[in-house]
Each structure stands twice: as structure tokens, then as C-alpha cells.
C-alpha positions as CSV (number, residue, x, y, z in Angstrom):
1,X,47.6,-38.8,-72.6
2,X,46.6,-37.3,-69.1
3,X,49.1,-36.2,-66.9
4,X,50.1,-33.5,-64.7
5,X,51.3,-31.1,-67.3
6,X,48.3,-31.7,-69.1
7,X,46.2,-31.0,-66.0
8,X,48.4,-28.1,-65.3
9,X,47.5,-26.1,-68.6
10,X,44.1,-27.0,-68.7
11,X,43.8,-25.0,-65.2
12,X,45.9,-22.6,-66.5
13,X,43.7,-21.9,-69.8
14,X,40.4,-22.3,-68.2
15,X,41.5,-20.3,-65.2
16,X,43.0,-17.0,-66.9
17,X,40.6,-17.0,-69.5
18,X,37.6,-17.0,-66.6
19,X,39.3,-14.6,-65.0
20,X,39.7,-12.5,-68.2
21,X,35.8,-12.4,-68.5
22,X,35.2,-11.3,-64.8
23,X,37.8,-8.5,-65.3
24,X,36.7,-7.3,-67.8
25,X,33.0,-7.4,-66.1
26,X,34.6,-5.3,-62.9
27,X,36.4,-2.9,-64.8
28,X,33.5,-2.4,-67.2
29,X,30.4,-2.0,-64.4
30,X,31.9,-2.8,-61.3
31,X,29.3,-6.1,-61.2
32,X,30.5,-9.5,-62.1
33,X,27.9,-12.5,-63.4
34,X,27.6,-15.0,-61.1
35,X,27.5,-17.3,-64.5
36,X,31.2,-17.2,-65.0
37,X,31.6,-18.7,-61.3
38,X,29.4,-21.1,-62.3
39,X,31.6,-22.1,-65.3
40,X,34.4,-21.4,-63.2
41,X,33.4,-24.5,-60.3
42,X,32.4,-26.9,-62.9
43,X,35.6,-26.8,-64.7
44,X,37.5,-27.0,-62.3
45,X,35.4,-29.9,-60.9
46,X,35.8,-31.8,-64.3
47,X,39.3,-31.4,-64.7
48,X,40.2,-32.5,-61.3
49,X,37.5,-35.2,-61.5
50,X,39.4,-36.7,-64.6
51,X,42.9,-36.4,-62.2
52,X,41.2,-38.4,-59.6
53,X,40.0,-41.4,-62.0
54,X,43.4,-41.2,-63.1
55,X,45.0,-41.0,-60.0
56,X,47.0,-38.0,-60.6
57,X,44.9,-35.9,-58.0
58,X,44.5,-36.9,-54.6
59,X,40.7,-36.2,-53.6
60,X,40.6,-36.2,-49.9
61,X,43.6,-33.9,-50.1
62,X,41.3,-31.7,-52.6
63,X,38.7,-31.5,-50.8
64,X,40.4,-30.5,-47.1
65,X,42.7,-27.9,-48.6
66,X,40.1,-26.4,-50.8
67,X,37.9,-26.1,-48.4
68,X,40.3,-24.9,-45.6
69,X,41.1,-22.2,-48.2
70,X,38.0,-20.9,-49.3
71,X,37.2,-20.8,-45.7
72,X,40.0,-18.4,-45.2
73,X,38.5,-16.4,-48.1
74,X,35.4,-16.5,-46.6
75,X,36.4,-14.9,-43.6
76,X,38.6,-12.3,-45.1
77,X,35.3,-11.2,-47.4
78,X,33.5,-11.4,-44.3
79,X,36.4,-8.8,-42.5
80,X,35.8,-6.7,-45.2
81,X,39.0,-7.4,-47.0
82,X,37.3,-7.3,-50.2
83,X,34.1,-7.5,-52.3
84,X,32.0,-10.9,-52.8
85,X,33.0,-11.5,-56.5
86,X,36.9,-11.4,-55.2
87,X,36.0,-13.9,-52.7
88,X,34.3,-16.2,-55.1
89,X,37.3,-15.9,-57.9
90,X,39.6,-17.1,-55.0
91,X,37.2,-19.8,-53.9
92,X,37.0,-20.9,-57.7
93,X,41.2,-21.0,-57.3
94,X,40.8,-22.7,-54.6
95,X,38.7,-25.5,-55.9
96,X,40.6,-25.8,-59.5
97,X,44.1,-25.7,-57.8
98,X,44.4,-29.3,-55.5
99,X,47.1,-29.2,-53.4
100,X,48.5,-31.6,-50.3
101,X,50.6,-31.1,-47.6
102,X,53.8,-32.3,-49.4
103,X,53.2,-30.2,-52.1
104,X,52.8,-27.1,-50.0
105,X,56.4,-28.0,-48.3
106,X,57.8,-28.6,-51.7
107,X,56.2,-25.1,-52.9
108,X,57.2,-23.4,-49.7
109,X,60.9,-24.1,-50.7
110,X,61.4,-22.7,-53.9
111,X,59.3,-19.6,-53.2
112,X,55.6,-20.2,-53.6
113,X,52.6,-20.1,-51.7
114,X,49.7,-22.4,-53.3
115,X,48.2,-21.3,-56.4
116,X,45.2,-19.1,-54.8
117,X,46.9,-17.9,-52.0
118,X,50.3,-16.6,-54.3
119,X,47.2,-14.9,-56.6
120,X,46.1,-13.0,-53.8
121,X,49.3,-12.4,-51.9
122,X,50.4,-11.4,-55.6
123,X,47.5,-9.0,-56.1
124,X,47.9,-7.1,-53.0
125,X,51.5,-5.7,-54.0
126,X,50.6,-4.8,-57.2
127,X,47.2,-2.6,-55.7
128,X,50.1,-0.8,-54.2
129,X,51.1,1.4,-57.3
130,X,47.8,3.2,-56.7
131,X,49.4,5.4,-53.6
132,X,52.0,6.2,-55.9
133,X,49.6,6.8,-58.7
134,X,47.2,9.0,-56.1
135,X,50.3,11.1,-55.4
136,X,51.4,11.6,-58.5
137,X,47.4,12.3,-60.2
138,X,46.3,15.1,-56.6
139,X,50.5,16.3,-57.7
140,X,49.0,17.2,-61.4
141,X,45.8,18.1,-60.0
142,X,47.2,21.3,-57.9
143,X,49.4,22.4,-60.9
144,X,46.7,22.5,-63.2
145,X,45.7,25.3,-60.1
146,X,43.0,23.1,-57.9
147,X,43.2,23.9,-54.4
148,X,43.5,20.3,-53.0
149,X,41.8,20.9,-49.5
150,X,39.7,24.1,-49.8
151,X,37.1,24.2,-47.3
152,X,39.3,21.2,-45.4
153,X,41.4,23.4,-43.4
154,X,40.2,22.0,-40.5
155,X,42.0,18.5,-41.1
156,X,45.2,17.5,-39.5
157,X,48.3,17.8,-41.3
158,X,48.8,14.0,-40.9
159,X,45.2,13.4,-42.5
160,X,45.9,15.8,-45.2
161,X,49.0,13.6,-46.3
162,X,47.0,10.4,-46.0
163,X,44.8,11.9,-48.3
164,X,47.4,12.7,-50.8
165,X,48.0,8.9,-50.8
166,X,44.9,7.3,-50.9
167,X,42.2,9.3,-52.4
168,X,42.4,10.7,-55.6
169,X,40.8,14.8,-56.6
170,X,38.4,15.0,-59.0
171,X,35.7,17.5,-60.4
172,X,32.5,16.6,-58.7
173,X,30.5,16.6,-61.5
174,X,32.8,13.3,-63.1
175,X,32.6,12.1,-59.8
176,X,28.2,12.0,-60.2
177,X,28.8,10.3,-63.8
178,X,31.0,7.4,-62.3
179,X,29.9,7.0,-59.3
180,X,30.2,2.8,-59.8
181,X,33.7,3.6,-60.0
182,X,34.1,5.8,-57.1
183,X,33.5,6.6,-53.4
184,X,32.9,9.8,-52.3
185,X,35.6,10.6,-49.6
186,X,34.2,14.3,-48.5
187,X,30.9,14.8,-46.3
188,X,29.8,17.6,-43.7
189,X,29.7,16.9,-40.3
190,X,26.3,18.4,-38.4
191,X,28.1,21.3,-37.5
192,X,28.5,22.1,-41.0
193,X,32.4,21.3,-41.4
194,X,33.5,19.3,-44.3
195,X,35.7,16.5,-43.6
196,X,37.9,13.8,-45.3
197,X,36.9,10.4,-44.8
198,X,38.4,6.7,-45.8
199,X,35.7,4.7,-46.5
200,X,34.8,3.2,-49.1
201,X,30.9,3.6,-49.0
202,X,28.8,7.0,-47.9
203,X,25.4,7.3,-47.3
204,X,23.2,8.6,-50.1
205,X,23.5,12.2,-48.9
206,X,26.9,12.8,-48.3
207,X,27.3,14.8,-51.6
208,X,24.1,16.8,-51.3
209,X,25.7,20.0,-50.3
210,X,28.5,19.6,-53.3
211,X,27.9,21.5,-57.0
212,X,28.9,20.3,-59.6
213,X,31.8,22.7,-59.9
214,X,34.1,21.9,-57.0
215,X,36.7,19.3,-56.9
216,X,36.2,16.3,-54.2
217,X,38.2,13.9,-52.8
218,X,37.3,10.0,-53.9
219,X,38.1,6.5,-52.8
220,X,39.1,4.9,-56.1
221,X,37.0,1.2,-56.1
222,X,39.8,-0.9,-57.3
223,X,39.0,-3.4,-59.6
224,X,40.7,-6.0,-58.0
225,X,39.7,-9.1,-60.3
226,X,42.5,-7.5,-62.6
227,X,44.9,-8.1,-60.2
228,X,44.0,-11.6,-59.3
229,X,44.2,-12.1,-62.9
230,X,47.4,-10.6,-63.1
231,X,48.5,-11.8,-59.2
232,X,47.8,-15.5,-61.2
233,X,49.7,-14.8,-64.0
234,X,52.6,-14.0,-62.2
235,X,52.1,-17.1,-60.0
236,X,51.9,-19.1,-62.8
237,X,55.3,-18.3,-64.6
238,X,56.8,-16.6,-61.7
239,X,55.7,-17.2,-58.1
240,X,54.7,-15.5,-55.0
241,X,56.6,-11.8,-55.0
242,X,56.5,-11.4,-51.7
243,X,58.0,-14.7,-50.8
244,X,60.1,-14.3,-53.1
245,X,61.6,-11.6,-52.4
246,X,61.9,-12.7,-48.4
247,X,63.8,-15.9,-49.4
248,X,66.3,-13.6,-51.1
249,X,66.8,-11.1,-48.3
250,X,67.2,-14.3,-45.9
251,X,69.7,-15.5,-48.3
252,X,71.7,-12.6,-48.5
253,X,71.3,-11.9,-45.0
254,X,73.3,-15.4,-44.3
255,X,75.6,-14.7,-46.9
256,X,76.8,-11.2,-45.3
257,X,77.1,-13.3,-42.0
């Protein structure tokens, strides 16, 4: 019999396993087919379809908080928050998880955020073992006796320790074999001085003067579909971490008082 458990774990199944495919897509070639967002919508459209004849979903609700929320998505893609096949998996959240403004209160109380929102809230904080994991890789790097900023001497002492945190030294040579994975994060100015730079894309010559031999700084490209899938996960069985963890700060806070 239909009911909201029952829709529950069919969003659930369909949801993780979609997202299973496009991580595995991202990690694999960095490119995600648009076929599995296709599959994605009209899944979600068939399961909540069958709550509405039954009553169990409520569509106008739907439709206006789906829609707010992919909106939202769809300006954070267009802020450059991330790529366009992290925008769509959200948007495909977005449209499988109905929600209504009671619900959100009720959510809001215990912890939660709604389902696509907690998945992305939840996927930011765990991107942020990477620093730790940038340290700890450029740490290994200089004992294994590569000069981390030779030829960067000119660099501040505060973008040096960005660096450290955000970009990750490897030979240049990987670099040119994986270059779907990476972006290069050292380039010579006009004058001729290399410097360090943060973003995450480069124009096509900015390695021209590098050989093969040197060690270069590189922007990691995060596959972040693995952590939406993981961010949903977590939602799922858990909630939203960082809410979480507020509510429990508050509440000790007015304990102590």
C-alpha cells in the first residue's frame, strides 16, 4: 500500500543510486551524462505524481518550493559556486524531495534543513578535509626533498601559506596526464615572474614555459557529486551537520546560563 514511508524509500533508492552513477561519472572523467538527469526528473516526477493521486503529496506546495529551490541552485551555479552537473543533481533533489511550509518548520526543529538543501549544506563541510589533506600531501611532498615554492620567492608569506592549504604539489608531467582532474595554479606574469594563482581554470598557455620535470602547484577539481551523494546520505539517516551542530551549541549555551 502507498504511503509516506513507501514514498520515502522509493526517493531514497532511486535518489542514491542516481547519484551513485553520476559519481562515479565525475570521478571517472570529470563529465557527467545528461541521461542520468533525465532519469533522475522522471522519477522523481512519477513517484511524486503517484503521492498526489493519492493525496499524500501536496502539488502546489511541490511545485513552489521546488521551483524556489532550484532557482536558488540556479543562481549559485550561475555565482560560480559550482559546476552545471552539481546544479542539475540539486535541481533533480529538488524536484524528487516535496516539501511545504509546515514541514520545513517541523524539520527546522529537530535539526534539518529540506532534503536538497541539508545535501548541499552537508557536502560543503565534508569538501573541507581537502585543506587538511593539501597540508598534509605539500607536508610529504617537501620531505621527499621538493622545494615547494622554487622560482615563487616573490609571493607573500601569507599567499605562500594559502597555498599550503588549497593547492596541492605535483610533478608537472602527472599534472599534463590529468589534466581533467586538475587546474594548473602556476603561470608567468609578462615580466617573466612565476606566480601562484587560485583559480580554477587557466588559459591554454599558462604551462607553456613548464618541463616536464618541475613540480607545480594545482587546484584539485573536486568531484563534488560524491559529496552530494554522501552530503544525502548523511541527510537521510542523520540530518544537516551544520545545523546540527548549532542547535547543540545553542543548547549548551542555555544550559551554562
Amino acid at each position: 500500500m502507498l504511503n509516506h514511508i513507501t514514498l520515502y524509500s522509493a526517493r531514497g533508492v532511486v535518489s542514491i543510486f542516481l547519484l551513485s552513477i553520476s559519481s562515479f561519472q565525475d570521478v571517472k572523467k570529470r563529465e557527467i551524462d545528461d541521461r542520468v538527469w533525465i532519469a533522475f526528473i522522471i522519477a522523481a516526477l512519477l513517484i511524486n505524481l503517484a503521492g498526489v493521486l493519492t493525496g499524500i503529496v501536496e502539488p502546489m506546495s511541490w511545485l513552489v518550493f521546488a521551483g524556489l529551490q532550484s532557482a536558488l541552485f540556479t543562481l549559485l551555479y550561475y555565482a560560480g559556486a559550482f559546476g552545471g552537473a552539481d546544479a542539475k543533481s540539486l535541481i533533480c533533489l529538488s524536484i524528487m524531495y516535496p516539501t511545504c511550509l509546515t514541514e520545513i518548520l517541523t524539520e527546522l526543529s529537530i535539526g534539518r534543513l529540506t532534503v536538497p538543501l541539508s545535501a548541499f549544506d552537508n557536502a560543503i563541510i565534508l569538501t573541507l578535509v581537502f585543506p587538511v589533506f593539501n597540508l598534509l600531501w605539500n607536508f610529504s611532498m617537501r620531505l621527499r626533498g621538493v622545494e615547494l615554492f622554487k622560482g615563487l620567492e616573490k609571493e607573500g608569506l601569507h599567499r605562500r601559506i594559502a597555498a599550503l592549504f588549497l593547492l596541492t604539489k605535483i610533478s608537472f608531467s602527472y599534472y599534463r596526464s590529468n589534466s581533467f582532474r586538475y587546474a594548473l595554479a602556476e603561470k608567468y606574469s609578462r615580466s617573466g615572474v612565476k606566480r601562484i594563482v587560485f583559480t580554477k581554470t587557466l588559459g591554454e598557455d599558462s604551462g607553456s614555459r613548464l618541463r616536464d620535470e618541475e613540480y607545480v602547484f594545482t587546484n584539485f577539481l573536486i568531484p563534488l557529486q560524491v559529496f552530494i551523494l554522501l552530503g544525502l546520505v548523511i541527510r537521510l539517516l542523520y540530518g544537516d551537520i551544520l545545523l546540527l551542530l548549532t542547535l547543540v551549541i545553542v543548547r549548551l549555551l542555555i544550559k551554562s546560563f
